[in-house]
N, C-alpha and C positions, 0 to 999 in steps of 0.2 A: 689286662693291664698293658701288656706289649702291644694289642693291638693297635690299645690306643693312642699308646707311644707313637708307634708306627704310622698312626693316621694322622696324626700331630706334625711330624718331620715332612708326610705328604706335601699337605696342605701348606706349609713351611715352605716348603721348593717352587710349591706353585706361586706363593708369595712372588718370590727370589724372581721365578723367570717372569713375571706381570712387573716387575719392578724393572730387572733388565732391556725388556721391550718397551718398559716406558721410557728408559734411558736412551737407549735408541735412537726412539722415533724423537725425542727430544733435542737430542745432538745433530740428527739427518736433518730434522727440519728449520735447525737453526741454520745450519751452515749452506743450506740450500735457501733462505730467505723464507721460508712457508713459516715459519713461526713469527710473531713480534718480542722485542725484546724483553719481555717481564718473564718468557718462558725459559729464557739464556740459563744456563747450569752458574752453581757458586759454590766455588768453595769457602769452607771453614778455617781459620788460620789461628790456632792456639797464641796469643801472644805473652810475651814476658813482662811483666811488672815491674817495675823502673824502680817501683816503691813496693815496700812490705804490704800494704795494702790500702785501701780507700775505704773511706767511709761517706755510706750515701745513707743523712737524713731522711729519716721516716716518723713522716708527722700523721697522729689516727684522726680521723674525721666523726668517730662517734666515742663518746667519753666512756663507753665502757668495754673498749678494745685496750690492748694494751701494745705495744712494738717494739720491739729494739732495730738499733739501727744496723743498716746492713753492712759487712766489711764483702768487700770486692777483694778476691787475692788471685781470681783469674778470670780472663775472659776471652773471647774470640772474635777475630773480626771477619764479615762475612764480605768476600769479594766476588765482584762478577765482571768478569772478562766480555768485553766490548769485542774482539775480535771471534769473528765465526770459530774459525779452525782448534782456537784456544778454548772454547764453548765444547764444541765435540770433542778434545782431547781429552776434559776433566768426565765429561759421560761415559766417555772407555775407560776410564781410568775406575769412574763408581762401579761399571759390569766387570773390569776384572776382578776387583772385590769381591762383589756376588757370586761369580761363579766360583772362586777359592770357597766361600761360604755353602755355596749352594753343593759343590761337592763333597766338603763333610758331611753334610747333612744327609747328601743320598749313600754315603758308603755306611752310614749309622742307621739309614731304614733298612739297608741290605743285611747289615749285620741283624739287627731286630727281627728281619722275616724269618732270617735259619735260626733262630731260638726256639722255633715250634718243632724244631724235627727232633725226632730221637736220640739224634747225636747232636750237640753243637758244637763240638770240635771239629770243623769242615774246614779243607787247607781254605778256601777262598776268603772263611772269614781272617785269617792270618793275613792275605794277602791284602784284605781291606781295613786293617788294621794300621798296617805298616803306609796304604795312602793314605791313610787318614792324616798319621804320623808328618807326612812330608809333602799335606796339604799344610797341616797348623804350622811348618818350619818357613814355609811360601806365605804365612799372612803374615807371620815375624818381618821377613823380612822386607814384604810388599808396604807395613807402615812402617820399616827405617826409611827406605826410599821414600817414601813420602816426605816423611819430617826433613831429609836431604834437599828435598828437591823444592821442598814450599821454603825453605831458607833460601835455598839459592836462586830462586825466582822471584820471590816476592820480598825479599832482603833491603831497608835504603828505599821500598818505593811509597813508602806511608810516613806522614807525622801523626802521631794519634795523641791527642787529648794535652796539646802543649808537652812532649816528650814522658807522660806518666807511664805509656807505655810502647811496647817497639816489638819488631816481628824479629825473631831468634832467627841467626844465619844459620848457613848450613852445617847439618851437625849428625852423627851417625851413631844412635840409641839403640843398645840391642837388647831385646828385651828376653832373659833366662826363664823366665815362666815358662816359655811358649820352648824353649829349647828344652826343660824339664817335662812339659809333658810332653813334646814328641817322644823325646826318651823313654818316657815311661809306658807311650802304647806301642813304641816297638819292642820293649821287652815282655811285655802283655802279649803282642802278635808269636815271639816267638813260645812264650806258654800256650798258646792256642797250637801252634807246629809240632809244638812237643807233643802232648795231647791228642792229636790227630795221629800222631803215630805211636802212640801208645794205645789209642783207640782201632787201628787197625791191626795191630799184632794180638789185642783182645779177640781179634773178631776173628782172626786165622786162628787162635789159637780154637775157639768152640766150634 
């Protein structure tokens, strides 16, 4: 079962860095002219709702389907920057993502591999506990920044849908989940600390 865990996370990171390298070569090749514009990077921009929500008619085509109609209460407008530089900034912007991602993911194969040994209280797994911790504290706050920074960029530059809906200014969301579980695997790392040193005073002692 851990193996396979562990082969999973693998194949996971390989994902990550074929993803990152396709980022890349996406952003170098824009901003260098080798690409055409349909390849240009876009972002996602959550927008706010002007209205409680929308209703979009859904009429069925065959008499023995049945639909209800749909309520819209969110959606997202997809923008793509015309200028090179602003192209390559948002593909650095998706790799530093991934590699925040891509290194929990390798401290969790690391951890997963020393579960085979005899002991698995090893300081290192503590140590990779605690990055892990204050990888997930960096994605917190890697999308406050974000939701900051797509307000304050892209704020005022759209009319969308005769005013029904409008891009939220800049605004600073902190999100406690992610402060709770960093919390909670550095108090897990320091049970794994503890443990390593109660597993080496076992072992002096016999």
């Amino acid at each position: 079962m851990l193996n396979m865990l562990s082969t999973l996370l693998k194949v996971a990171m390989i994902g990550i860095i074929l993803l990152m390298l396709y980022l890349l070569g996406l952003g170098v090749g824009r901003s260098l002219n080798f690409l055409p514009e349909q390849y240009q990077a876009s972002w996602e921009i959550p927008l706010k709702m002007n209205i409680p929500f929308q209703m979009l008619k859904v009429n069925s085509l065959d008499p023995d389907l049945l639909a209800h109609d749909i309520e819209v209460k969110e959606a997202e407008l997809e923008v793509m920057p015309k200028g090179r530089w602003l192209s390559l900034f948002i593909n650095l912007i998706g790799i530093l993502y991934l590699t925040i991602v891509g290194g929990i993911l390798y401290y969790l194969n690391r951890i997963l591999e020393s579960l085979d040994a005899p002991y698995p209280f090893l300081p290192k797994n503590a140590i990779y506990l605690q990055r892990i911790a204050l990888l997930v504290l960096m994605l917190s706050f890697y999308k406050t920044m974000m939701g900051f920074m797509v307000g304050l960029i892209f704020v005022d530059k759209f009319e969308i849908g005769s005013s029904l809906a409008s891009i939220q200014g800049p605004s600073l969301s902190i999100d406690f989940t992610a402060f709770f579980m960093a919390g909670l695997l550095w108090v897990l790392s320091e049970v794994f600390r503890k443990g390593t040193e109660l597993q080496s005073l076992e072992e002096q002692t016999v």
